[in-house]
C-alpha positions as CSV (number, residue, x, y, z in Angstrom):
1,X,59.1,38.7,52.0
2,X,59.0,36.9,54.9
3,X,58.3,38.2,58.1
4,X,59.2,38.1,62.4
5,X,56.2,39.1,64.8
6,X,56.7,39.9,67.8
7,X,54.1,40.3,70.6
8,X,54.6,43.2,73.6
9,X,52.6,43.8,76.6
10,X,52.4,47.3,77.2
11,X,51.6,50.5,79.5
12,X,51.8,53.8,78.0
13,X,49.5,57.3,79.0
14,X,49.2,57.8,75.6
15,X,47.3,56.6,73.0
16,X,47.8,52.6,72.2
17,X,48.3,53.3,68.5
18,X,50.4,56.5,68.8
19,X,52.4,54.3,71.3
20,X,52.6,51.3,69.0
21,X,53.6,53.1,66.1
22,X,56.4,54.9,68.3
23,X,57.6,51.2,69.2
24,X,57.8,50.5,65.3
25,X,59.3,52.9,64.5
26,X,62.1,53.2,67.0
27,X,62.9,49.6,66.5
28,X,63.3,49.7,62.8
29,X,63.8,53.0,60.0
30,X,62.4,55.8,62.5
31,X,63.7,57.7,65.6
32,X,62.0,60.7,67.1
33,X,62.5,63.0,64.2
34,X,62.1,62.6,60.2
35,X,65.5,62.2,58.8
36,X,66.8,62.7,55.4
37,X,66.9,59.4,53.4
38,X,63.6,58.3,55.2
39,X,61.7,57.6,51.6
40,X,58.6,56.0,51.2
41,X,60.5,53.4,49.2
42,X,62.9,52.5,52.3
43,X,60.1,52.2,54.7
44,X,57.9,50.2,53.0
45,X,60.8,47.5,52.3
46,X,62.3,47.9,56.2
47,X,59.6,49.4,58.6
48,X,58.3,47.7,61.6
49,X,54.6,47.1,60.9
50,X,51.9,47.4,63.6
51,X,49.8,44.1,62.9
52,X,47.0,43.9,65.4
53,X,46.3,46.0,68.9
54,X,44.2,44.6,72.1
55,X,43.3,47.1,74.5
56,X,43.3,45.5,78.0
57,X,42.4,47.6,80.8
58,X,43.3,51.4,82.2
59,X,44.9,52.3,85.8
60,X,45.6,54.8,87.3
61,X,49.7,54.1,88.7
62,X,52.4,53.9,86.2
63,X,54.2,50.5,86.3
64,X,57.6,52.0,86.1
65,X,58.9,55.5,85.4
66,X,58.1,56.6,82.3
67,X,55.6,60.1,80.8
68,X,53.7,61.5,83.2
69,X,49.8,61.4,82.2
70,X,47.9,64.5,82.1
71,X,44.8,62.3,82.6
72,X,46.3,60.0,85.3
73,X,45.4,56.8,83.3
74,X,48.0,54.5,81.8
75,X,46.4,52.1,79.2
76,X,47.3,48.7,79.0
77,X,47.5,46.2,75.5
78,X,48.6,43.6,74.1
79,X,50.5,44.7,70.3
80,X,52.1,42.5,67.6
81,X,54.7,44.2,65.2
82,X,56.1,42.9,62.4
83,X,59.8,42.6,60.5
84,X,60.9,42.3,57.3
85,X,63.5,39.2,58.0
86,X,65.4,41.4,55.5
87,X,66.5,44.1,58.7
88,X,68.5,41.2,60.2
89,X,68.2,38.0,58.3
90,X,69.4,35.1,60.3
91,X,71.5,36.8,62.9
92,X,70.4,35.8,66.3
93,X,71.4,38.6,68.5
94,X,70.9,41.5,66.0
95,X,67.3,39.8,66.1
96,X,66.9,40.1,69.8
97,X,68.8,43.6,69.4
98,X,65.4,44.6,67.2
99,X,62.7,43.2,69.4
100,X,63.8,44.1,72.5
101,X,66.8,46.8,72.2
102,X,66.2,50.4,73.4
103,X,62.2,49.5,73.4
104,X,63.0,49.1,77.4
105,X,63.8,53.1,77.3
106,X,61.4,54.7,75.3
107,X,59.5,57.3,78.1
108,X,56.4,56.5,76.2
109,X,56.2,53.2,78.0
110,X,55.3,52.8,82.2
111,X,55.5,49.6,81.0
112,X,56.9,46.6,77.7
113,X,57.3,43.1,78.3
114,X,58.2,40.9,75.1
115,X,55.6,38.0,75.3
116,X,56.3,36.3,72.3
117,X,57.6,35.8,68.7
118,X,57.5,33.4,65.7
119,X,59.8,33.2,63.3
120,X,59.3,32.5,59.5
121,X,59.7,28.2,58.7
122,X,63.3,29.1,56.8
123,X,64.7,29.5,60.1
124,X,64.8,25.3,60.1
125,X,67.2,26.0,57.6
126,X,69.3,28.5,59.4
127,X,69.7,26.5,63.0
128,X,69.5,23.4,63.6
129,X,68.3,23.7,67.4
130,X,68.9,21.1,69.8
131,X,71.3,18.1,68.8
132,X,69.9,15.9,71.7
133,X,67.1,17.1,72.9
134,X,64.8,15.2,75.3
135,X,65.3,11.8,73.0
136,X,69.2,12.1,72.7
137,X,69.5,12.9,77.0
138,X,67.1,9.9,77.8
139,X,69.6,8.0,75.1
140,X,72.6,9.6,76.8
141,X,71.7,8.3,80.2
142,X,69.8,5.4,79.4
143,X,66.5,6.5,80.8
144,X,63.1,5.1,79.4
145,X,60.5,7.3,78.5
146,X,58.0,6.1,81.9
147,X,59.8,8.7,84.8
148,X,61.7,12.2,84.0
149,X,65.9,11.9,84.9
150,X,66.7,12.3,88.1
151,X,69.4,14.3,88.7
152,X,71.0,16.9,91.5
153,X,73.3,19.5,92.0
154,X,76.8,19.6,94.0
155,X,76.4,20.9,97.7
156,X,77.8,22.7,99.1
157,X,78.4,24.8,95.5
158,X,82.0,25.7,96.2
159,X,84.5,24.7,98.3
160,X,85.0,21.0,97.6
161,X,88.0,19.8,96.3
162,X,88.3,17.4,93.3
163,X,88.6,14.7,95.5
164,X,85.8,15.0,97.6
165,X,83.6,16.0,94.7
166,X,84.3,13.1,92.8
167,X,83.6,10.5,95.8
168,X,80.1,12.4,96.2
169,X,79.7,11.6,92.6
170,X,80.4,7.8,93.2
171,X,77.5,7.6,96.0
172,X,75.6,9.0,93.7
173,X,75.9,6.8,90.6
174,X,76.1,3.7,92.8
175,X,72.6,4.9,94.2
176,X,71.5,5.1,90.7
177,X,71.5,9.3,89.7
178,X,71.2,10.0,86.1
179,X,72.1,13.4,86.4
180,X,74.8,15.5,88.2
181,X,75.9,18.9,87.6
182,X,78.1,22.0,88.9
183,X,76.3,24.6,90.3
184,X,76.5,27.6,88.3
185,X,79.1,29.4,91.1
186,X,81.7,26.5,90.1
187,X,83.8,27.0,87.5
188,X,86.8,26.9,88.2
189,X,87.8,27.9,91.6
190,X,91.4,28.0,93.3
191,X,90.9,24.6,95.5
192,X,89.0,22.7,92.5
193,X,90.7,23.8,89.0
194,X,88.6,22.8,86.3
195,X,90.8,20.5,84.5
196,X,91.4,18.3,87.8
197,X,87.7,18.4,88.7
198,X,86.5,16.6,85.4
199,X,89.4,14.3,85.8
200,X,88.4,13.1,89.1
201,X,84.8,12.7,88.1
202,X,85.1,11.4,85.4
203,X,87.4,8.6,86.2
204,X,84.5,8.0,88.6
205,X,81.6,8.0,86.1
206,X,83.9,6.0,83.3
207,X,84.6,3.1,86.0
208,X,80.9,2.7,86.9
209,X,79.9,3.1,83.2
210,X,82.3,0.0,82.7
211,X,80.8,-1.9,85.9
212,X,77.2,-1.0,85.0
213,X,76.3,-0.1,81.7
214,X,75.2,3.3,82.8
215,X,76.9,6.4,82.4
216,X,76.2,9.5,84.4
217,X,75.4,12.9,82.7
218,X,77.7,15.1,84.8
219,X,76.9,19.1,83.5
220,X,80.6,20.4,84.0
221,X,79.8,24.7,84.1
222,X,82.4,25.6,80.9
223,X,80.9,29.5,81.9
224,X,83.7,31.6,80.4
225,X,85.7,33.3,78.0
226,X,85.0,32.1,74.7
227,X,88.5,30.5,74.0
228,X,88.3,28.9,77.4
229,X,84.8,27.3,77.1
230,X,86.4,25.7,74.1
231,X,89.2,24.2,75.8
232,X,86.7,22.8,79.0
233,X,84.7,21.6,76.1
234,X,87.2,19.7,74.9
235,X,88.1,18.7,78.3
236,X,85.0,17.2,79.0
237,X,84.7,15.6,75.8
238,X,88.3,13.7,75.6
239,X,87.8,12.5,79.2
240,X,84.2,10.8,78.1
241,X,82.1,13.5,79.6
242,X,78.3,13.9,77.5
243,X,77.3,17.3,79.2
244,X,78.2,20.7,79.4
245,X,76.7,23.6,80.8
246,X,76.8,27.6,80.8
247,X,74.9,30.5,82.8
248,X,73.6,31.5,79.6
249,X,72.5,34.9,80.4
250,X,76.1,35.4,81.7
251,X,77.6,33.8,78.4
252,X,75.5,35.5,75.9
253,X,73.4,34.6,73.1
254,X,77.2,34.6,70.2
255,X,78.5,32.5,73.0
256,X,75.9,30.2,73.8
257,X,75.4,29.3,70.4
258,X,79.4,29.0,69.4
259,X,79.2,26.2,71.7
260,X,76.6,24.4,70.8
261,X,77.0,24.6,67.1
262,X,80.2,22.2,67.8
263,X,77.1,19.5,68.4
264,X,79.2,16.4,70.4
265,X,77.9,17.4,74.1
266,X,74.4,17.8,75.6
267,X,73.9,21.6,76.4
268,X,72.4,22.1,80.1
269,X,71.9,26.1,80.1
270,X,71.2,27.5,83.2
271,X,69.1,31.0,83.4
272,X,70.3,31.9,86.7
273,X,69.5,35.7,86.8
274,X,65.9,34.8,85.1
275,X,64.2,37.3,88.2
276,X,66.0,40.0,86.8
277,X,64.9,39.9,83.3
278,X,61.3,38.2,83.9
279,X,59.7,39.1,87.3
280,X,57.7,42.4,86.9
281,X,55.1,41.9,85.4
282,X,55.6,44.9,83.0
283,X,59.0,44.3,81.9
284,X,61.7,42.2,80.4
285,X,60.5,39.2,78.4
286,X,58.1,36.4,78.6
287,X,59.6,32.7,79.2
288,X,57.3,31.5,76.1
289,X,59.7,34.4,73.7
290,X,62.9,33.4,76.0
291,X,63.0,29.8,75.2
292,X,62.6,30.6,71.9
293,X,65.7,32.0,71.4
294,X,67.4,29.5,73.7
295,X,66.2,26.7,71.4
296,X,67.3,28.2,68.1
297,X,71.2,28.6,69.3
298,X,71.3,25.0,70.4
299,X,70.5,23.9,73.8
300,X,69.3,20.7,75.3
301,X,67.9,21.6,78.5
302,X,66.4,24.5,79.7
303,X,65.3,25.6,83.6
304,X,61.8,25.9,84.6
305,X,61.5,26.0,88.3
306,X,59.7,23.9,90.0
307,X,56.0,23.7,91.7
308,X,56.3,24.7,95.0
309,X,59.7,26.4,94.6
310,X,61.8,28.2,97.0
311,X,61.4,31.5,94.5
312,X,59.1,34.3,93.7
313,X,57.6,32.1,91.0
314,X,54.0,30.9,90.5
315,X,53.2,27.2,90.1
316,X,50.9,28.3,86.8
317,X,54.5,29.9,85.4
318,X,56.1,27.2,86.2
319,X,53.7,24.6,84.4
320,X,52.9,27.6,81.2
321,X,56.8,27.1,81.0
322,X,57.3,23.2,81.1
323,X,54.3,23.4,78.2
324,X,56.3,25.9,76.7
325,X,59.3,24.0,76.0
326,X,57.6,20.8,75.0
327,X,55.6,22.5,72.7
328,X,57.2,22.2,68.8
329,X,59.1,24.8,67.1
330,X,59.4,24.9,63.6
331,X,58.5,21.0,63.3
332,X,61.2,20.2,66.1
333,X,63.5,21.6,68.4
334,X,62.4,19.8,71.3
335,X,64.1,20.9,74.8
336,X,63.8,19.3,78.0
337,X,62.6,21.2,80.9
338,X,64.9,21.3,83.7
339,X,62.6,20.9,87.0
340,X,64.6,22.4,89.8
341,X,64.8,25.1,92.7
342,X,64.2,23.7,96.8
343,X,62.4,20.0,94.8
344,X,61.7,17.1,97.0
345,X,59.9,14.0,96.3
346,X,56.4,15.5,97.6
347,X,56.2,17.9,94.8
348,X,56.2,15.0,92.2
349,X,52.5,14.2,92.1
350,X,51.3,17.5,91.5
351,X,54.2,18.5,88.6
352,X,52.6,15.2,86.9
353,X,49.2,15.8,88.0
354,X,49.3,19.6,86.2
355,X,51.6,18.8,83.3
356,X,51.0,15.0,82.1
357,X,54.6,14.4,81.0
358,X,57.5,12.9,82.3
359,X,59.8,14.0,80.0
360,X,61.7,16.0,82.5
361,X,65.1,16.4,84.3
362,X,64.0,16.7,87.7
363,X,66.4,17.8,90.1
364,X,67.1,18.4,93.3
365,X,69.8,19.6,95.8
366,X,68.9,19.7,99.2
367,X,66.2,17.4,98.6
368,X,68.8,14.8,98.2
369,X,71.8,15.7,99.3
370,X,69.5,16.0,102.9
371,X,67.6,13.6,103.1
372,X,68.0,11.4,106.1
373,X,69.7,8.4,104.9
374,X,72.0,10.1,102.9
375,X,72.5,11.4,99.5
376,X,71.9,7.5,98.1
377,X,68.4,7.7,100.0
378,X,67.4,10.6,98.6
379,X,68.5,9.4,95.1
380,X,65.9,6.3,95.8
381,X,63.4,8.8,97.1
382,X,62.8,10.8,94.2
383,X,63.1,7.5,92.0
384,X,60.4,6.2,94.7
385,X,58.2,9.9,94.1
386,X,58.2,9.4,90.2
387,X,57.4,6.4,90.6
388,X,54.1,6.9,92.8
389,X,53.3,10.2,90.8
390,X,52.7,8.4,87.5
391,X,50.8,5.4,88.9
392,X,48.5,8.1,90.8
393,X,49.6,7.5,93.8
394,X,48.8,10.8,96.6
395,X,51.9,11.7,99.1
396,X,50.7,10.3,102.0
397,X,49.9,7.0,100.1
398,X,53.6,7.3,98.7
399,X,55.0,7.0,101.7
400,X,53.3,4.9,103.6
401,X,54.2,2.9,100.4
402,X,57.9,3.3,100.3
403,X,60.6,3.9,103.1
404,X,63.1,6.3,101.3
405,X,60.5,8.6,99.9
406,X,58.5,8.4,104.0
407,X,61.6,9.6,105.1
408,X,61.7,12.6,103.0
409,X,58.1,13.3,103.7
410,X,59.2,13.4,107.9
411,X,61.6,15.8,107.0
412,X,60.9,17.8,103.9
413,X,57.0,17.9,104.5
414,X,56.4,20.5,106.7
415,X,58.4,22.8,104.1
């Protein structure tokens, strides 16, 4: 039969093996006692097996409440488990239920992070992943594979009405965007109701689409109740629209993937509250496990950060995750890495420099909506920085090369 393995980081005071067997068994037929019904026969077709243990090191400060050790060492490891796909078969969030679950309150972990998982090849039965992917967004928008999209974010988030949204949104396609979206605090707020906010916009994007040829990917934020995210879906889709986007953690994994079974719009899904589940380094779950999951129920594009962000996160996270995303799963799935997170043009050569790709959505608020000579400068700017980057260029020789992007190097530099 075949099987899901799942790899933990852990700290415990205990044993490793005692610890790991406790994290099988908790997380499949056991709990802390025996219990009638318990046979041989039942565990052998439905317990969690322990398939391989690496001690790391030992310390001597618990990462996070849990046991007490006598000893005053907690030992560290690296442990895979393994299910019988027969505990959940293909159902996506009693999956995540098993490998990650009540594991976070066992006391004989100071410490668990998920790190990874792989899942049997009949899962490319099961889900289909992605239905656009990074080929179906460069078709969307008409971008060739030689730069990432460009894209950026409404500022300020809220406040604007439709009107004044959607005549930001023409700068912006007449400067030559690819990408817009809502940040994730719009939805639908009292001065800019959802369904008058992708009619303004759109009738902006659909007129320049006539004029031009290009249509803009605007990422409307359908974040909701699962009836409503249907009706902004449809929204967005009868008024021309080729992008949606959720908060996905806000959503939910049922949710997430209701919408993008229905296939007709790219999915942008934002993982705003990613800190919370992802930034000790002893808890919550790994981005290489997380976009796992995210690509299975459907979406397009996935966040990354950025190098040289405005967050807590490293530049090596950041590039581990951009590999992450572009690496295959189950002969596919491909997802485009969403570059974002206080980007300017300067950090352009060194994202290509450390990750050799372009196929990207790089985005950036500030960085164009600030720049000097306007939102269609900055738009120029980053066009200017991708540009440089992948001909080799360095930042000083960027802009000593091209006005827009000099610009944003006067006043984004020193940051």
């Amino acid at each position: 039969m075949e099987r899901i393995t799942a790899t933990y980081y852990i700290e415990t005071p205990y044993a490793v093996e005692k610890a790991a067997q406790v994290l099988a068994g908790e997380q499949s037929s056991g709990t802390f006692v025996a219990v009638p019904g318990e046979t041989e026969a039942l565990k052998q077709r439905f317990a969690a097996r322990v398939e391989e243990i690496e001690e790391l090191e030992t310390v001597c400060e618990p990462a996070i409440p849990g046991a007490i050790s006598p000893s005053g060492q907690y030992h560290r490891a690296m442990v895979r488990v393994s299910w019988s796909i027969e505990n959940f078969g293909y159902n996506l969030p009693t999956m995540v239920s098993t490998l990650q679950g009540n594991l976070y309150e066992i006391t004989q972990f100071t410490g668990l992070k998920l790190m990874d998982l792989e899942v049997p090849s009949s899962f490319a039965a099961h889900f289909s992943g992605p239905n656009f992917g990074i080929k179906g967004c460069r078709e969307l928008t008409g971008v060739t594979k030689n730069r990432p999209l460009i894209g950026t974010i409404i500022k300020p988030s809220i406040g604007m009405s439709p009107e004044e949204t959607a005549a930001l949104v023409k700068t912006l396609a007449e400067a030559g965007i690819d990408f817009i979206k809502d940040d994730e605090l719009m939805a639908s707020s009292a001065n800019s109701p959802f369904d008058k906010r992708v009619e303004a916009i759109m009738k902006v994007i659909n007129e320049h689409a006539d004029k031009t040829g290009k249509k803009v990917m605007y990422a409307f934020n359908i974040s909701d109740e699962i009836d409503a995210m249907h009706r902004h879906y449809d929204k967005v889709l009868e008024s021309g629209g080729t992008c949606a986007m959720m908060s996905i953690n806000s959503v939910g994994l049922a949710g997430v993937k209701a919408i993008c079974d229905r296939g007709e719009l790219a999915i942008h899904a934002h993982r705003n509250g990613w800190g919370m589940l992802n930034r000790h380094p002893l808890l919550g779950i790994d981005f290489r496990a997380y976009q796992k999951i995210w690509r299975l129920a459907g979406v397009d594009q996935l966040h990354v950060n950025g190098i040289q962000n405005k967050f807590w996160e490293s530049d090596d996270s950041v590039v581990n995750s951009i590999e992450a995303c572009l690496t295959p799963l189950l002969g596919g799935y491909e997802v485009m890495p969403v570059v974002s997170s206080g980007q300017w043009g300067g950090q352009a050569p060194e994202t290509y420099r450390r990750t050799s790709t372009t196929d990207l959505l790089y985005m950036a608020g500030g960085g164009i909506m600030a720049h000097p000579a306007g939102p269609a400068g900055g738009v120029r700017a980053l066009q200017q920085a991708w540009e440089a980057a992948v001909n080799g260029l360095s930042v000083e020789e960027a802009a000593k090369e091209y006005e827009e992007f000099g610009l944003s190097v006067k006043k984004f530099g020193k940051k």
